[in-house]
N, C-alpha and C positions, 0 to 999 in steps of 0.2 A: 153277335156278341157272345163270347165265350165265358158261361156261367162255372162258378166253383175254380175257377183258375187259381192253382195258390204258386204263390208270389215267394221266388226262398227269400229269409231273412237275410238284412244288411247288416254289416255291423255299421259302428259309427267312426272305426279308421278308414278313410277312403273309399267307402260307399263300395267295398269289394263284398260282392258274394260270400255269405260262410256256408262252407264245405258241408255238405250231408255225412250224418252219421254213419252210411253203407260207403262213403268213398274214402274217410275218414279209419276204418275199420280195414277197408281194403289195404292200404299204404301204409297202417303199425305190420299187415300181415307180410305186404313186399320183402321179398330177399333181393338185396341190391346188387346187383353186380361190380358194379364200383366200391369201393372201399370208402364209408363213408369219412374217416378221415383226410382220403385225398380230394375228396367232395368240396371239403371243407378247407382244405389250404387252399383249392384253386377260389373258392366263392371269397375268403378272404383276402387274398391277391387284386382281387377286383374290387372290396371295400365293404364288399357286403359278411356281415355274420348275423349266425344263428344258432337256437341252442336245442332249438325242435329237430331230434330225428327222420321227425316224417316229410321236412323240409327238404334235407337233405335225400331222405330213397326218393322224391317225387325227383327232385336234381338227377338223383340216380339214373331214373328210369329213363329222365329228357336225354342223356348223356347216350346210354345205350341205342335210343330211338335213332340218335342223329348220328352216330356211328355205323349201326346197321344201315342208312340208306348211304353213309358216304363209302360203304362196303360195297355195294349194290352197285353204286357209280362207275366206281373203281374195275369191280368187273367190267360193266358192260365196256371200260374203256380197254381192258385188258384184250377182251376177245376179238 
C-alpha cells in the first residue's frame, strides 16, 4: 500500500484532471510556432472555440508534434 500518495485535484466539469501550476507556467511561457490565430480558425471550423491562449500554444505545440513525425515519415519514404 502506498502511503502519502497525493491524489491531483478534480474539477467538477468532467471529472478531468486540473493542470499543475509548473505545467500551467510552462505553456503561458511556450512560443508557438503556429500562429495562434490560424489555431484558432482551424479549431473553429471544427465547432470548437476558445478564448484561453494557453489552449491554443498546447493546440500549437500538438500541431508541430504531429507535423514533425509526418516530416520524419515522409523522409524515410523519400530515401
Amino acid at each position: 500500500m502506498v502511503e502519502n500518495l497525493e491524489v491531483p485535484p478534480f474539477s467538477t466539469l468532467n471529472a478531468d484532471i486540473i493542470p499543475s501550476e509548473d505545467f500551467l507556467n510552462t505553456v503561458e511561457k511556450f512560443q508557438p510556432k503556429f500562429d495562434l490565430d490560424l489555431v484558432k480558425q482551424v479549431w473553429h471550423s471544427a465547432g470548437v472555440q476558445t478564448c484561453d491562449d494557453r489552449v491554443l500554444k498546447v493546440a500549437s505545440a500538438m500541431l508541430e508534434i504531429q507535423m514533425l513525425k509526418i516530416i520524419e515519415e515522409l523522409k524515410c519514404v523519400a530515401s
